[in-house]
C-alpha positions as CSV (number, residue, x, y, z in Angstrom):
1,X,110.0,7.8,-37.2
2,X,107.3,8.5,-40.2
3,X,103.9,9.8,-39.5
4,X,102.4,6.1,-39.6
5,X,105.3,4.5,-37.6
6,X,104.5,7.6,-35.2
7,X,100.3,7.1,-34.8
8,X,101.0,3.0,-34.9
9,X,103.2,3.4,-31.7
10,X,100.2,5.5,-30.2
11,X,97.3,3.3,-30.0
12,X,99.4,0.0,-29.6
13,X,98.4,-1.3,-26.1
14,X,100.4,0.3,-23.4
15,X,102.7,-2.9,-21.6
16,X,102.5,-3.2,-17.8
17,X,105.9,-1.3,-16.5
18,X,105.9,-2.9,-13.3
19,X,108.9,-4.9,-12.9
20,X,108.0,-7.2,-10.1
21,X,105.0,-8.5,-11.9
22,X,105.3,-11.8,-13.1
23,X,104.9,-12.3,-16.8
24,X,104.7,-16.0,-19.2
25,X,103.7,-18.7,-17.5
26,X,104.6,-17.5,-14.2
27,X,101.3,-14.6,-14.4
28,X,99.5,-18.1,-15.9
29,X,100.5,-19.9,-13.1
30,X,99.8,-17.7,-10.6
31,X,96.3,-17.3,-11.7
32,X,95.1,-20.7,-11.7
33,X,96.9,-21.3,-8.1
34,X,93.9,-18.1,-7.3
35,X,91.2,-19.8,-9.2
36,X,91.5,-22.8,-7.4
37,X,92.5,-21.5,-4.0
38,X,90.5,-18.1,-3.3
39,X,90.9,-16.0,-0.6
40,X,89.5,-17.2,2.7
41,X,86.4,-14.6,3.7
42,X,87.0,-12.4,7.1
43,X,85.5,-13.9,9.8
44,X,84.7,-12.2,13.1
45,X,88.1,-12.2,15.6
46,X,85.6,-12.8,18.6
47,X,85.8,-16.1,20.1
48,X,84.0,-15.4,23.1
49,X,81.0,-17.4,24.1
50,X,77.9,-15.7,24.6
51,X,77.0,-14.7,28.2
52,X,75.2,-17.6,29.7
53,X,72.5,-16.2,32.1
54,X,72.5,-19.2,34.7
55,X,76.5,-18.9,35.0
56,X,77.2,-18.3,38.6
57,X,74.5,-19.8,40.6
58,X,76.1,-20.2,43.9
59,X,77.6,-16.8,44.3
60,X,77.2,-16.3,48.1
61,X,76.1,-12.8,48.2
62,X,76.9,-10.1,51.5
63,X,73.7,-10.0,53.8
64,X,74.8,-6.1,54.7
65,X,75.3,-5.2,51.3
66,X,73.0,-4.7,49.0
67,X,74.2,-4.7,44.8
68,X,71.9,-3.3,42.0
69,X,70.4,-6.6,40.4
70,X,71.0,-4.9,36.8
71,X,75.1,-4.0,37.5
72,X,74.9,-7.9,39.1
73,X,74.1,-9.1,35.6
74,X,76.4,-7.1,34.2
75,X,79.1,-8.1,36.4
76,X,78.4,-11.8,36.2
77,X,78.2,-11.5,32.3
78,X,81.6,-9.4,31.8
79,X,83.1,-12.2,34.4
80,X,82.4,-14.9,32.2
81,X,83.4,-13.3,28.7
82,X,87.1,-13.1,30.8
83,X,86.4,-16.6,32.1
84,X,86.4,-16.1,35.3
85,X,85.6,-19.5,37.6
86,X,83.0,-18.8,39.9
87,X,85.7,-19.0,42.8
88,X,87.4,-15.8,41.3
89,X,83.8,-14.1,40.8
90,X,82.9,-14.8,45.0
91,X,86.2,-13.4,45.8
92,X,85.7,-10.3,43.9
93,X,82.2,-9.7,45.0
94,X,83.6,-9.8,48.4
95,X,86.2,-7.4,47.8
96,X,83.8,-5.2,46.8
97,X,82.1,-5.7,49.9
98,X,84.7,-4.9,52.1
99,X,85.1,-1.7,50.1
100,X,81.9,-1.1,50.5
101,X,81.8,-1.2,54.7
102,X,84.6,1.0,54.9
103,X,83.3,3.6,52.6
104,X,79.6,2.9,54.8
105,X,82.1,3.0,58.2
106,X,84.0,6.7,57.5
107,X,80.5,7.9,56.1
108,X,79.0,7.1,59.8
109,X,82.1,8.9,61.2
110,X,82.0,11.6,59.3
111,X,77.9,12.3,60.5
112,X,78.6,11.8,63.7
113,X,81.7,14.4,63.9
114,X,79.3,16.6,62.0
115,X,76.3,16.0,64.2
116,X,78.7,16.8,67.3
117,X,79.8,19.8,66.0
118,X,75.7,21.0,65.3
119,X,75.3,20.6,69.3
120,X,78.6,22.3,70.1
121,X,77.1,25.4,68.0
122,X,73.9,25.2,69.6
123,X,75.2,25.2,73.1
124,X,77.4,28.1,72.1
125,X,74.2,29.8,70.3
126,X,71.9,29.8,73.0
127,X,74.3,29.7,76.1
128,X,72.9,29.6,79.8
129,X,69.3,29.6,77.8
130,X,69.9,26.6,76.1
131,X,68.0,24.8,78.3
132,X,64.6,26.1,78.4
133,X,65.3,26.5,74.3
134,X,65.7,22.7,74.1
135,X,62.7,22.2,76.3
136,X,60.3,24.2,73.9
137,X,61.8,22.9,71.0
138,X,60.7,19.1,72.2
139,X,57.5,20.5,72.8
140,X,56.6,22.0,69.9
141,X,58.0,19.1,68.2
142,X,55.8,16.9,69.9
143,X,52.9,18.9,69.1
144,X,53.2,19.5,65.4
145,X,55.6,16.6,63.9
146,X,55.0,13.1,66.1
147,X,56.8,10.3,65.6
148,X,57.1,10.6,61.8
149,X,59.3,14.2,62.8
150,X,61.3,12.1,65.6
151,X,62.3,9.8,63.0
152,X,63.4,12.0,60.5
153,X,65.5,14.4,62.9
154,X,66.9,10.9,64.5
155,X,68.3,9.9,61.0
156,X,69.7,13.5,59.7
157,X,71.1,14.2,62.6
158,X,69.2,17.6,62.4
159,X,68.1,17.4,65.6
160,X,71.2,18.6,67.1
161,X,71.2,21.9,64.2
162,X,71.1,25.3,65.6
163,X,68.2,26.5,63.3
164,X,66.0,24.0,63.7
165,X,66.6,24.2,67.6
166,X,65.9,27.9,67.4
167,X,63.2,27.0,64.8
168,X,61.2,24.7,67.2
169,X,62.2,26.8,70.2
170,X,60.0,29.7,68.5
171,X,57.0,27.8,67.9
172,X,57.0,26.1,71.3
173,X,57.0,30.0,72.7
174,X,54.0,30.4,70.2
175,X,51.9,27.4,71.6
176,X,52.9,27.6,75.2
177,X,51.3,29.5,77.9
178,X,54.1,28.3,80.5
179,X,57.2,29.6,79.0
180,X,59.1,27.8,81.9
181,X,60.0,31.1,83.7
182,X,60.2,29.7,87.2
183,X,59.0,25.8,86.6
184,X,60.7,22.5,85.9
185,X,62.6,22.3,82.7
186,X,61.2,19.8,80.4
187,X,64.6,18.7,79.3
188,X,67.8,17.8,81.5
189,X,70.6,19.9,82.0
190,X,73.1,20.0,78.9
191,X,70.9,17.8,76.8
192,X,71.0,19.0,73.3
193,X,67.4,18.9,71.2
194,X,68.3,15.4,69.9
195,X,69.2,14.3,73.4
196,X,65.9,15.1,74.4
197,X,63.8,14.1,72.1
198,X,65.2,10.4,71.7
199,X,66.1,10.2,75.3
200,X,69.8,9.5,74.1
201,X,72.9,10.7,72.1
202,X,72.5,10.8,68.5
């Protein structure tokens, strides 16, 4: 090949190589079939309906069981993107309320094994002196705190708790000019501070 033959091959347009590309009137054909027939344009794969806040209206909800209004929504609004009838929705809810009483149930047991184990530890605290300790721990609870006190102790369950028996039980020696050396107890026998405060067992 000569010098011209040589620079002529050079800047002739290069020829597509790719062998599965059709060529003629098949690469004429195939772009008037795309002319005429374009792509479709992506469209969005969701085909859910947008939550419908009045969905669900007659949804019987627990009386003992109270439900955040905001996870409600929430609930009611995920339930009806899976398309769940409101039948399915009631019997879900009260599954979740039947949960919800037996976690509430084992929570109750729980305090009160705890609470009997604070009056088992202040009975073994104080021994033989535990009760003029309970008496003067009513008493100076009856002084200072009221019923506001009373109702706080009733619903910890602190009333029955070694340091605030011995707590009290310090302050009522501080305000009291009988000390109950030889008198009448202020408190019956084997009552725990709870048990005499509330005038039953907590």
């Amino acid at each position: 090949m000569n010098p011209t033959e040589t620079a002529a091959a050079e800047t002739a347009p290069q020829k597509n190589t790719d062998l599965n590309a059709p060529s003629g009137p098949a690469a004429a054909a195939l772009a008037a079939e795309q002319e005429h027939n374009p792509a479709p344009a992506p469209q969005d794969p969701r085909t859910d309906p947008a939550p419908d806040p009045s969905a669900y209206q007659n949804l019987k909800m627990p009386e003992d069981i109270s439900f955040p209004q905001d996870a409600l929504e929430e609930f009611k609004a995920l339930s009806q993107e899976m398309g769940l009838s409101e039948e399915q929705v009631q019997q879900l809810l009260d599954l979740e309320a039947r949960y919800a009483r037996s976690g509430a149930q084992r929570g109750a047991e729980e305090k009160n094994q705890i609470v009997a184990r604070w009056a088992e530890q202040t009975k073994a605290a104080f021994g033989p002196q535990t009760e003029a300790a309970v008496a003067l721990a009513v008493r100076a609870a009856d002084a200072f705190g009221g019923p506001e006190l009373r109702e706080l102790l009733e619903a910890t369950g602190l009333g029955n708790h070694p340091v605030i028996v011995r707590t009290f039980s310090e302050i009522g020696k501080s305000i009291s000019e009988d000390v109950l050396p030889g008198g009448k107890p202020a408190a019956p026998q084997d009552k725990t501070f709870a048990e005499a405060l509330y005038g039953k067992n907590n």
